[in-house]
Biopython code that builds the backbone (N, CA, C, O; Angstrom):
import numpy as np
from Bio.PDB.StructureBuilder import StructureBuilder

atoms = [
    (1, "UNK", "N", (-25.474, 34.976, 37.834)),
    (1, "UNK", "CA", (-25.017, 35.776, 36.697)),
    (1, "UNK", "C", (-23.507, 35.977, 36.750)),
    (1, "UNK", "O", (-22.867, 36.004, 35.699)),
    (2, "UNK", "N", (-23.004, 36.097, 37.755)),
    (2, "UNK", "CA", (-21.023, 36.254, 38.069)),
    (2, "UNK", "C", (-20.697, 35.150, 37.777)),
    (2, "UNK", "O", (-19.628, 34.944, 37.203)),
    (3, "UNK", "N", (-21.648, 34.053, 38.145)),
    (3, "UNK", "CA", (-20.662, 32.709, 37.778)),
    (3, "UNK", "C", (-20.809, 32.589, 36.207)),
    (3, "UNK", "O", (-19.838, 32.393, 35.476)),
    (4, "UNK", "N", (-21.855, 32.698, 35.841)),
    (4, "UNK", "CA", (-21.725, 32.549, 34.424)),
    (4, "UNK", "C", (-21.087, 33.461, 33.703)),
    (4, "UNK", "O", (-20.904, 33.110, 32.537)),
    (5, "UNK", "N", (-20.442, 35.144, 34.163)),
    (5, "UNK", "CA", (-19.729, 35.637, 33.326)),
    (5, "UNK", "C", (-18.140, 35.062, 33.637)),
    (5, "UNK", "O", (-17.195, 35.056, 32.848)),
    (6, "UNK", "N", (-18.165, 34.686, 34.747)),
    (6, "UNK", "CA", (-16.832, 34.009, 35.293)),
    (6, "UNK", "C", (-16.651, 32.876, 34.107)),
    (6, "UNK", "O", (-15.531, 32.799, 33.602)),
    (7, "UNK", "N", (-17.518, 32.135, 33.711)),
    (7, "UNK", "CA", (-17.554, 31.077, 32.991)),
    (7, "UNK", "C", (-17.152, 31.332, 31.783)),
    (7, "UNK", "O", (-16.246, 30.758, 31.179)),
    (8, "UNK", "N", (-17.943, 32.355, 31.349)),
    (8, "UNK", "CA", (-17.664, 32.861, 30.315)),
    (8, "UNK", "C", (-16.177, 33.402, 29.858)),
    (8, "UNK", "O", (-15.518, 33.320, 28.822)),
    (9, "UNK", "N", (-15.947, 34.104, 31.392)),
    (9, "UNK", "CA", (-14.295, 34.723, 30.920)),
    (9, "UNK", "C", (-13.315, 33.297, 30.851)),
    (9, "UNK", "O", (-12.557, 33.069, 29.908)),
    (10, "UNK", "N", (-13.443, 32.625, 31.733)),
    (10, "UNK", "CA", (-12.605, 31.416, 31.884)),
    (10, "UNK", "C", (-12.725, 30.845, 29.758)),
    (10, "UNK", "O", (-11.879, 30.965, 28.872)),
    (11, "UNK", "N", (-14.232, 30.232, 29.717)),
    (11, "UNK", "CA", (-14.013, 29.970, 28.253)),
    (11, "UNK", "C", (-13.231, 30.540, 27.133)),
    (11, "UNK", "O", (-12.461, 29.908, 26.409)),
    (12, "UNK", "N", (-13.565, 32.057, 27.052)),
    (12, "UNK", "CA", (-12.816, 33.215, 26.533)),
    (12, "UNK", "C", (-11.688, 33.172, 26.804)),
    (12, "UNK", "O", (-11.039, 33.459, 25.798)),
    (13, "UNK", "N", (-10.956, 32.929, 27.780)),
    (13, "UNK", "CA", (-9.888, 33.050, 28.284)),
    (13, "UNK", "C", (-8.710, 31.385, 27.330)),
    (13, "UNK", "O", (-7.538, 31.430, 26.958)),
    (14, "UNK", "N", (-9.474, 30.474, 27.273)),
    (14, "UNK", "CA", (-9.395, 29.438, 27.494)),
    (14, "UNK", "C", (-8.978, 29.253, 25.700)),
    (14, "UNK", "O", (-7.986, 28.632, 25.319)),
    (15, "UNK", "N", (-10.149, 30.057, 24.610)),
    (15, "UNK", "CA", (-10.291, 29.951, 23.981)),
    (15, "UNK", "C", (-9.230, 30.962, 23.043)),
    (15, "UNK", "O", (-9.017, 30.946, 21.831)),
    (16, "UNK", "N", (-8.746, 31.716, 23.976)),
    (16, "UNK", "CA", (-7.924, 32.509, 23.333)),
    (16, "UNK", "C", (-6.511, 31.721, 23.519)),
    (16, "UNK", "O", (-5.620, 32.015, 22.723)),
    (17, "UNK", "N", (-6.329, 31.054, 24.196)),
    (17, "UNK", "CA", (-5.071, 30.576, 24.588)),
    (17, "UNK", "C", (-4.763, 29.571, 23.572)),
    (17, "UNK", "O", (-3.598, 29.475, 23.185)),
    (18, "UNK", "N", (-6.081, 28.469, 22.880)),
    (18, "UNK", "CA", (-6.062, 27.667, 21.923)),
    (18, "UNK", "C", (-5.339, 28.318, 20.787)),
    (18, "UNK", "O", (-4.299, 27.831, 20.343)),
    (19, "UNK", "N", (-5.994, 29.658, 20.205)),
    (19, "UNK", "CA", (-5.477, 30.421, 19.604)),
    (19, "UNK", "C", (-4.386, 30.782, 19.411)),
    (19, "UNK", "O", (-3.759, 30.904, 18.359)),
    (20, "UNK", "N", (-4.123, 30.965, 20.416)),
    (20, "UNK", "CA", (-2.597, 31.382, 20.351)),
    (20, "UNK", "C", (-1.636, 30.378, 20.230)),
    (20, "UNK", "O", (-0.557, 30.725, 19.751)),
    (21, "UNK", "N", (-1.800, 29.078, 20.593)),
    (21, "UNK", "CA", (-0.983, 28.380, 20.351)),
    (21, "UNK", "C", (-1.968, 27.280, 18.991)),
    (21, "UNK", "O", (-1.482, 26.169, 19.202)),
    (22, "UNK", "N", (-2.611, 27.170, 18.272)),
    (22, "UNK", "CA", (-2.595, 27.589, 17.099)),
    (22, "UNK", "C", (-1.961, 27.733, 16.396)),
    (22, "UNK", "O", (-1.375, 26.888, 15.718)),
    (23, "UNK", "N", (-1.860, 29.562, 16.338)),
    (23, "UNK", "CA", (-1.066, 30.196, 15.753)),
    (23, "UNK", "C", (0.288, 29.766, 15.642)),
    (23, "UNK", "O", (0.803, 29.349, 14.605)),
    (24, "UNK", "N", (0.944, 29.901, 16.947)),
    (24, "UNK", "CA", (2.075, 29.207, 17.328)),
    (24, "UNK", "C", (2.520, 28.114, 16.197)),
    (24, "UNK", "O", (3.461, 28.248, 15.414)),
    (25, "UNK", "N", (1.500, 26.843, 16.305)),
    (25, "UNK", "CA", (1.926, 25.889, 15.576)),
    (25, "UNK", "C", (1.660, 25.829, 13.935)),
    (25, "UNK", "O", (1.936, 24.954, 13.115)),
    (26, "UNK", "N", (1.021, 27.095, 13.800)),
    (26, "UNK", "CA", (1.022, 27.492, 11.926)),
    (26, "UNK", "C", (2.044, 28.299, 11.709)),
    (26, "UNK", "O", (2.568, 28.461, 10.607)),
    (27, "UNK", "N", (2.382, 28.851, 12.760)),
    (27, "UNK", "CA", (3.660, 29.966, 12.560)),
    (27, "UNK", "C", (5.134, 29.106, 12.141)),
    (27, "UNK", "O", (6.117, 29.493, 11.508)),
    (28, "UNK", "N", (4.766, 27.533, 12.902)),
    (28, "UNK", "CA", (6.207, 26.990, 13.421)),
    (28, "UNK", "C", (6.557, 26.519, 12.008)),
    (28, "UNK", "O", (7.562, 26.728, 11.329)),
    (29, "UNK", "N", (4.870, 25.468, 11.633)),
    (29, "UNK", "CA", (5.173, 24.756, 10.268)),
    (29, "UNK", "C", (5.182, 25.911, 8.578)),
    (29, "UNK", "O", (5.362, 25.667, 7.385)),
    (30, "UNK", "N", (5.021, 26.578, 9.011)),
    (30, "UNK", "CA", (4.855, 27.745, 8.026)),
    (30, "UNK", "C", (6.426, 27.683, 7.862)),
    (30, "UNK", "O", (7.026, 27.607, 6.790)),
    (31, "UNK", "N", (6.904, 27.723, 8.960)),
    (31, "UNK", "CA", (8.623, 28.235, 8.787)),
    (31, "UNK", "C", (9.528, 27.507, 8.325)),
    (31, "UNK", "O", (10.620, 27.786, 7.828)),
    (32, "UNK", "N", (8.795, 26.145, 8.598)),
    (32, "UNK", "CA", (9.302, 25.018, 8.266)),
    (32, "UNK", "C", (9.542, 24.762, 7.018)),
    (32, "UNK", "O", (10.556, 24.561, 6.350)),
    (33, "UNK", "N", (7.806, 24.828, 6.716)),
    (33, "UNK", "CA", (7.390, 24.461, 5.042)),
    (33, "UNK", "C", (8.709, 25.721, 4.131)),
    (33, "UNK", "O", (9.193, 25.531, 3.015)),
    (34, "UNK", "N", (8.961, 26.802, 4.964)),
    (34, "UNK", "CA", (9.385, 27.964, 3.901)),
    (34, "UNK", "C", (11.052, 27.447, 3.627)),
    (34, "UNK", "O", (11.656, 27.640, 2.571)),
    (35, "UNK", "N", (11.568, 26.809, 4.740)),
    (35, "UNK", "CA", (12.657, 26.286, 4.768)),
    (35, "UNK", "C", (12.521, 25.214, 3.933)),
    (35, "UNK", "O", (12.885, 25.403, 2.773)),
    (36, "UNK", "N", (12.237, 24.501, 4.125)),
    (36, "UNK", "CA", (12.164, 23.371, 3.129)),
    (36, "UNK", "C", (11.848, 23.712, 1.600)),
    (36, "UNK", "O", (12.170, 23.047, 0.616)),
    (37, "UNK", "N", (11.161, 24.876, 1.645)),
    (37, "UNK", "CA", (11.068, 25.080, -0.031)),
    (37, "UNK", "C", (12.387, 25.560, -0.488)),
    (37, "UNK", "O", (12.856, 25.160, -1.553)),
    (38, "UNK", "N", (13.257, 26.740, 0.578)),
    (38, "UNK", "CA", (13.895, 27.374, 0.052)),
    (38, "UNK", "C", (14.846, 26.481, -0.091)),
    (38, "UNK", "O", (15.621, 26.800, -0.993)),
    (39, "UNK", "N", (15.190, 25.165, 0.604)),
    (39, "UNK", "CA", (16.234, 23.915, 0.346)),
    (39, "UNK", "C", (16.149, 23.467, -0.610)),
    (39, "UNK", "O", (17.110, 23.111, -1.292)),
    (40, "UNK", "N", (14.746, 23.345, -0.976)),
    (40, "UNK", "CA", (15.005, 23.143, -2.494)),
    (40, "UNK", "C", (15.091, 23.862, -3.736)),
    (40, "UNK", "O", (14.927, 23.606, -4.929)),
    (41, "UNK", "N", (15.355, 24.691, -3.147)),
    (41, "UNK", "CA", (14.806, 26.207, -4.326)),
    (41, "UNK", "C", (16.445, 26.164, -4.732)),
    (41, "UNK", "O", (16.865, 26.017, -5.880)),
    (42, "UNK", "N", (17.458, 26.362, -3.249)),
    (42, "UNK", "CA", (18.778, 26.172, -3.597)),
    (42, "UNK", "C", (19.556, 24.957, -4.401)),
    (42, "UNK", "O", (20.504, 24.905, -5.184)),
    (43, "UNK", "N", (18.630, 23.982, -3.775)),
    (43, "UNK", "CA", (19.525, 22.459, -4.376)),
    (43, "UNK", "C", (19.395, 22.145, -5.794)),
    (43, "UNK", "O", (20.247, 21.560, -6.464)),
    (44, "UNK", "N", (18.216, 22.595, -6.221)),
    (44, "UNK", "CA", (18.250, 22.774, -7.412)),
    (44, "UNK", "C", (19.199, 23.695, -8.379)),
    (44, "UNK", "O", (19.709, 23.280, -9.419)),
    (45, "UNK", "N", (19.351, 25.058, -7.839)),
    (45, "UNK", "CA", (20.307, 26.205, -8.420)),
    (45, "UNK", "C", (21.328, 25.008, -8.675)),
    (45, "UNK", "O", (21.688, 24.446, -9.709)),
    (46, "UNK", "N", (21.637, 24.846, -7.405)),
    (46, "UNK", "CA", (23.589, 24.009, -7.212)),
    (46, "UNK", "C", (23.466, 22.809, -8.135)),
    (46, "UNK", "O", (24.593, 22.497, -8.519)),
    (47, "UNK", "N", (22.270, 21.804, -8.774)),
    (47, "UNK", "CA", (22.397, 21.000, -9.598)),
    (47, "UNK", "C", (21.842, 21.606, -10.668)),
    (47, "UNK", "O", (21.229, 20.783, -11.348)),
    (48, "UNK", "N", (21.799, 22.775, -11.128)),
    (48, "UNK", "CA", (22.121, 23.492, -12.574)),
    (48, "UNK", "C", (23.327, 23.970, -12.991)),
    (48, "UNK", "O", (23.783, 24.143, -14.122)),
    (49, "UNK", "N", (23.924, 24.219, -11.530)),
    (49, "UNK", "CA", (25.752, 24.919, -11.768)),
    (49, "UNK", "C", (26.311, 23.641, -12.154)),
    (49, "UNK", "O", (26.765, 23.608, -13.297)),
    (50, "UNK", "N", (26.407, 22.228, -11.239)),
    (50, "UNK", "CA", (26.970, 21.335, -11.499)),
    (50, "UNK", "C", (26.653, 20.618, -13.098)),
    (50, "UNK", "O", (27.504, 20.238, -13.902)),
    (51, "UNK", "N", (25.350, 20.583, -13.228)),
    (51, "UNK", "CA", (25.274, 20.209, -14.749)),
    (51, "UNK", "C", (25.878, 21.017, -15.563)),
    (51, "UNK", "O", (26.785, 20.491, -16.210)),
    (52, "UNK", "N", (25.651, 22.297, -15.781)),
    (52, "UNK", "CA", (26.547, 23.406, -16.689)),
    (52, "UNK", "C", (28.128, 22.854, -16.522)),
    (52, "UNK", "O", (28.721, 22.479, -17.534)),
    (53, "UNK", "N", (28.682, 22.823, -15.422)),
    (53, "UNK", "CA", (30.169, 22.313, -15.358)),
    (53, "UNK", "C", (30.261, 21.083, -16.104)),
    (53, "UNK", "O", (30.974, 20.914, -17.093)),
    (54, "UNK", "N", (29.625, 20.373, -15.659)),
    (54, "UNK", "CA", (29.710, 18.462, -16.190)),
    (54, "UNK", "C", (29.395, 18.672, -17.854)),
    (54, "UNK", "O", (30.134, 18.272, -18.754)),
    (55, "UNK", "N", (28.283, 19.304, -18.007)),
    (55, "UNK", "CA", (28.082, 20.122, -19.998)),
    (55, "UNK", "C", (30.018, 20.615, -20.538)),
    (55, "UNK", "O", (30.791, 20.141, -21.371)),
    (56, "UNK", "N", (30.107, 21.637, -19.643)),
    (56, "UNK", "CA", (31.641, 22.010, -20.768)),
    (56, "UNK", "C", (32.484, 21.542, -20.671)),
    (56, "UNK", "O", (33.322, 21.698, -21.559)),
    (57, "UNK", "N", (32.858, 20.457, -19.234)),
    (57, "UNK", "CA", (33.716, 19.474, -19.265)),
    (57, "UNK", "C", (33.471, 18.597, -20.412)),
    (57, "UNK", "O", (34.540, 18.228, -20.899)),
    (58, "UNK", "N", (32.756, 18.275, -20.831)),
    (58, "UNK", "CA", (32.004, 17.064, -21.782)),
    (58, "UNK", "C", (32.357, 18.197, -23.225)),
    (58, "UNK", "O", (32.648, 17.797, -24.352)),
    (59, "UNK", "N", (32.302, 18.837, -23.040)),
    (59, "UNK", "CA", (32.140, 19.822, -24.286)),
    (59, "UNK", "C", (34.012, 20.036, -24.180)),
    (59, "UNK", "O", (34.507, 19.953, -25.304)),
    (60, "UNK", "N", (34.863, 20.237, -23.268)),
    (60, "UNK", "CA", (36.251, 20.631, -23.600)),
    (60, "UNK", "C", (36.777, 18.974, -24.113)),
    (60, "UNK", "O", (37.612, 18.751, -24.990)),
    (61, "UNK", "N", (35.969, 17.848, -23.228)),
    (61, "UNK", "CA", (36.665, 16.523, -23.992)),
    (61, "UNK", "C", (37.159, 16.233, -25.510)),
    (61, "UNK", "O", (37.989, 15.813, -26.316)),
    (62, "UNK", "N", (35.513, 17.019, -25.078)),
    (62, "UNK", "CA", (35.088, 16.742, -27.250)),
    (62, "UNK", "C", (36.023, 17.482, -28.123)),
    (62, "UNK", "O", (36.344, 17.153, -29.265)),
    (63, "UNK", "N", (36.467, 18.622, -27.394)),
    (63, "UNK", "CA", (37.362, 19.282, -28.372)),
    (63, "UNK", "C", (38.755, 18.644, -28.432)),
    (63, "UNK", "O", (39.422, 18.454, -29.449)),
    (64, "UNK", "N", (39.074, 18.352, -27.182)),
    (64, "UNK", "CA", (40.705, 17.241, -27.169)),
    (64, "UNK", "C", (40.089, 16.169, -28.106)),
    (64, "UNK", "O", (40.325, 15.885, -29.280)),
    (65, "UNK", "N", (39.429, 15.790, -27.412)),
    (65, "UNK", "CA", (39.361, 14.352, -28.288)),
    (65, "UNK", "C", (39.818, 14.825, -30.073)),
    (65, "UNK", "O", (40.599, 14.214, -30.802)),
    (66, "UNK", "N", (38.998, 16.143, -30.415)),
    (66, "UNK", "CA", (38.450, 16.681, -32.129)),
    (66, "UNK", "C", (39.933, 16.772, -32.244)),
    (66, "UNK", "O", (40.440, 16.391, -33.299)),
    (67, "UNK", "N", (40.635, 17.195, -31.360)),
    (67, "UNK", "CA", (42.263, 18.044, -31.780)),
    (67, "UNK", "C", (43.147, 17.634, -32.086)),
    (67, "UNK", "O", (43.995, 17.979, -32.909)),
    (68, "UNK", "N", (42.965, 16.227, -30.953)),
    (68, "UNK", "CA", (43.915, 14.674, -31.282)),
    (68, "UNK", "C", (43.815, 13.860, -32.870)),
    (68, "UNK", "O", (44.715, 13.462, -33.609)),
    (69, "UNK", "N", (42.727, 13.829, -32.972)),
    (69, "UNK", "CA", (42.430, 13.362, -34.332)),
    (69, "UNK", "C", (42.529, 14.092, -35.407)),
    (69, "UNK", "O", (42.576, 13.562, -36.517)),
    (70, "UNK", "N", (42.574, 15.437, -35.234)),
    (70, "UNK", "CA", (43.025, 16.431, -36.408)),
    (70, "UNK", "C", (44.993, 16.473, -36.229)),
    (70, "UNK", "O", (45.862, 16.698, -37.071)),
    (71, "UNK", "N", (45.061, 16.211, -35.049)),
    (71, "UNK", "CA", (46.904, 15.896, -35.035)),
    (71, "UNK", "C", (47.042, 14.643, -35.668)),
    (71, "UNK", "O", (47.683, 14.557, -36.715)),
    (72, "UNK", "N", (46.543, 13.725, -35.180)),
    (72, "UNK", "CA", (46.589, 12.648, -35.788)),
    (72, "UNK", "C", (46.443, 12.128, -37.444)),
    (72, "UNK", "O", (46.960, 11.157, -37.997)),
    (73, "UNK", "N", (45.580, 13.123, -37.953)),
    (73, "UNK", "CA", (45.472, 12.815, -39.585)),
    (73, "UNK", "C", (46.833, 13.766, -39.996)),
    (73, "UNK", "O", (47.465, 13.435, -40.999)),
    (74, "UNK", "N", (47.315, 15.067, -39.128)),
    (74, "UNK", "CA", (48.156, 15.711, -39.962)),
    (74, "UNK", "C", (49.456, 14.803, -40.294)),
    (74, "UNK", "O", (50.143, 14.596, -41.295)),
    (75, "UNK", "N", (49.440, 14.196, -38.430)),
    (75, "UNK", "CA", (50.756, 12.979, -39.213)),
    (75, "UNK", "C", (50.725, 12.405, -39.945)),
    (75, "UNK", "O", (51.753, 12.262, -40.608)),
    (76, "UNK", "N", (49.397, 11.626, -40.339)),
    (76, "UNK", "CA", (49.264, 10.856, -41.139)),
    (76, "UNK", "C", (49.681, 11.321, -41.867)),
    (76, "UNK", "O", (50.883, 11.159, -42.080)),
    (77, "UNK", "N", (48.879, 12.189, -42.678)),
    (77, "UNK", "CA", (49.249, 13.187, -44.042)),
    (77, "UNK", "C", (50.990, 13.675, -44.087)),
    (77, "UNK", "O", (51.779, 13.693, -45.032)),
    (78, "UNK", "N", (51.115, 13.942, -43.036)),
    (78, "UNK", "CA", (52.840, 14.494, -43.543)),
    (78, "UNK", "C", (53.525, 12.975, -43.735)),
    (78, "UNK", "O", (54.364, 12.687, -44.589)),
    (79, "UNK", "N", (52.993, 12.135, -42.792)),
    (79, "UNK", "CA", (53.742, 10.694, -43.265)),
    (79, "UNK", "C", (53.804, 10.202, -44.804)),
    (79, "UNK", "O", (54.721, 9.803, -45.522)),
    (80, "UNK", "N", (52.110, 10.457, -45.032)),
    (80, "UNK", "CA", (52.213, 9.744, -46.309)),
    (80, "UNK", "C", (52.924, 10.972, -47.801)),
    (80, "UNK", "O", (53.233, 10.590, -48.930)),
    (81, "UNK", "N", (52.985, 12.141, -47.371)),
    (81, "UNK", "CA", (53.818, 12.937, -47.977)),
    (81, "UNK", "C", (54.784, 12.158, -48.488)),
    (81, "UNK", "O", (54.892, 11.557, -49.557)),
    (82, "UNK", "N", (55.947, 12.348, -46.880)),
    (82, "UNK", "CA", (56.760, 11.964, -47.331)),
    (82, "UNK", "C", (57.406, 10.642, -47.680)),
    (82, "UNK", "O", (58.571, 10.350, -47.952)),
    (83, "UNK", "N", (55.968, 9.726, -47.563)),
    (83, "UNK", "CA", (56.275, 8.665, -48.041)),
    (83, "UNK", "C", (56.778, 8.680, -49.876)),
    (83, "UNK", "O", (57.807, 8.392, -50.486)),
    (84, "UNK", "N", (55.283, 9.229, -50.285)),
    (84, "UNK", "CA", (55.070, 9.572, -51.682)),
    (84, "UNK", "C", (56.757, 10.587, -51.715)),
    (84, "UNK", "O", (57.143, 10.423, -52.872)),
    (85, "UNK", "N", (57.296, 11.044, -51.339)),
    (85, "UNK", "CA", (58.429, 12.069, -51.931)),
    (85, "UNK", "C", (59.026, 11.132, -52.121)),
    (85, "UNK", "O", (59.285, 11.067, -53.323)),
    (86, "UNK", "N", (59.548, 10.038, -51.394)),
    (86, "UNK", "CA", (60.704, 9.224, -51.085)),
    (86, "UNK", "C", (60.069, 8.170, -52.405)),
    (86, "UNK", "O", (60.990, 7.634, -53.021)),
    (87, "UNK", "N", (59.222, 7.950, -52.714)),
    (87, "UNK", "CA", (58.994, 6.739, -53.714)),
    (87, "UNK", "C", (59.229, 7.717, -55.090)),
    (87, "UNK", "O", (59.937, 7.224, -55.968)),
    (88, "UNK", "N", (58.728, 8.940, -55.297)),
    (88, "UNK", "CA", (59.260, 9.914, -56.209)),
    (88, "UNK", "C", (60.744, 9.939, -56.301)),
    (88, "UNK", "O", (61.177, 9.793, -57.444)),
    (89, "UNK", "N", (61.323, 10.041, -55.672)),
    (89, "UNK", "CA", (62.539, 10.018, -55.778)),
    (89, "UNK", "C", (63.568, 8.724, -56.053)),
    (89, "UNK", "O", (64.749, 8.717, -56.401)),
    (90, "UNK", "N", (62.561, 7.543, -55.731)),
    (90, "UNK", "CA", (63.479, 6.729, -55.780)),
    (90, "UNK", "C", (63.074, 6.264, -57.403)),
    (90, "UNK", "O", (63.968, 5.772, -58.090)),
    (91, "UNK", "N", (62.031, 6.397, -57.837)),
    (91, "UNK", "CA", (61.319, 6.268, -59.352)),
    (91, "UNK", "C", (62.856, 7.061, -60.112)),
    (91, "UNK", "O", (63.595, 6.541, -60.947)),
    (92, "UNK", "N", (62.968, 8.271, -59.567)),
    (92, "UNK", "CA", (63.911, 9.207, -60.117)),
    (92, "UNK", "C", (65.152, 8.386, -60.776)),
    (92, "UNK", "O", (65.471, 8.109, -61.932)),
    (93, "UNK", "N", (65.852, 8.056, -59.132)),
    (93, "UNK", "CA", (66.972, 7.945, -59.410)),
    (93, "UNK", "C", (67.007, 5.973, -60.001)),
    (93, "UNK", "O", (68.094, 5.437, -60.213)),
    (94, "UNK", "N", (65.940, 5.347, -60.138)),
    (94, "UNK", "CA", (65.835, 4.249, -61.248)),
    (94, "UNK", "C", (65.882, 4.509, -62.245)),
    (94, "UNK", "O", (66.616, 3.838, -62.970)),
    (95, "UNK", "N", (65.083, 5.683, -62.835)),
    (95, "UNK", "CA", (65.203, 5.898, -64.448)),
    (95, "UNK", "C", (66.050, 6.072, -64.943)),
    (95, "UNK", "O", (66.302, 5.430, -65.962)),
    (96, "UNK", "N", (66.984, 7.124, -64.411)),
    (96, "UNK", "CA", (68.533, 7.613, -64.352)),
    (96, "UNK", "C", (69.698, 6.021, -64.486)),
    (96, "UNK", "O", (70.922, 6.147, -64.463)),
]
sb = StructureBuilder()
sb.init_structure("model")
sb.init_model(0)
sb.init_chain("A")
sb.init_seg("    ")
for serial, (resi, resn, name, xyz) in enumerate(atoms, 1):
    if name == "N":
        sb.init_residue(resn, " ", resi, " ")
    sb.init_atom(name, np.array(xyz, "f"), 0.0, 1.0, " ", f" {name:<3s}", serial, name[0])
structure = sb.get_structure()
């Protein structure tokens, strides 16, 4: 009967130790898995900041680009102004 509670404690003993390291190794990958989510939990944030940046860069182009071409027609327009003044005037001083 001693040997078999001996046996018993040894198993018990034996069986608790599985346990514990077990645990151990759900504890380890648990920590792991939580890291790894939270790596991506971040990497994602940081490629929403970077897209938002790369968006209003793309968005301030568009406005140079819009601004250049609104400079660009005004010359036009004051060019052909004063093209038209100068042919007015020269109509002028033919009739004369």
């Amino acid at each position: 009967q001693v040997s078999n509670l001996r046996d018993q404690c040894n198993l018990l003993n034996q069986n608790l130790s599985l346990m514990h390291l077990r645990h151990q190794f759900n504890s380890y990958f648990l920590n792991i898995k939580e890291k790894i989510y939270h790596k991506i939990v971040n990497d994602k944030e940081k490629m929403k900041k970077k897209y938002e940046i790369i968006r209003l860069i793309n968005q301030q182009i568009i406005k140079v680009k819009n601004l250049k071409i609104q400079g660009q027609a005004k010359y036009i327009n004051k060019e052909r102004k004063k093209k038209s003044k100068h042919n007015k005037k020269k109509k002028k001083k033919e009739l004369y």
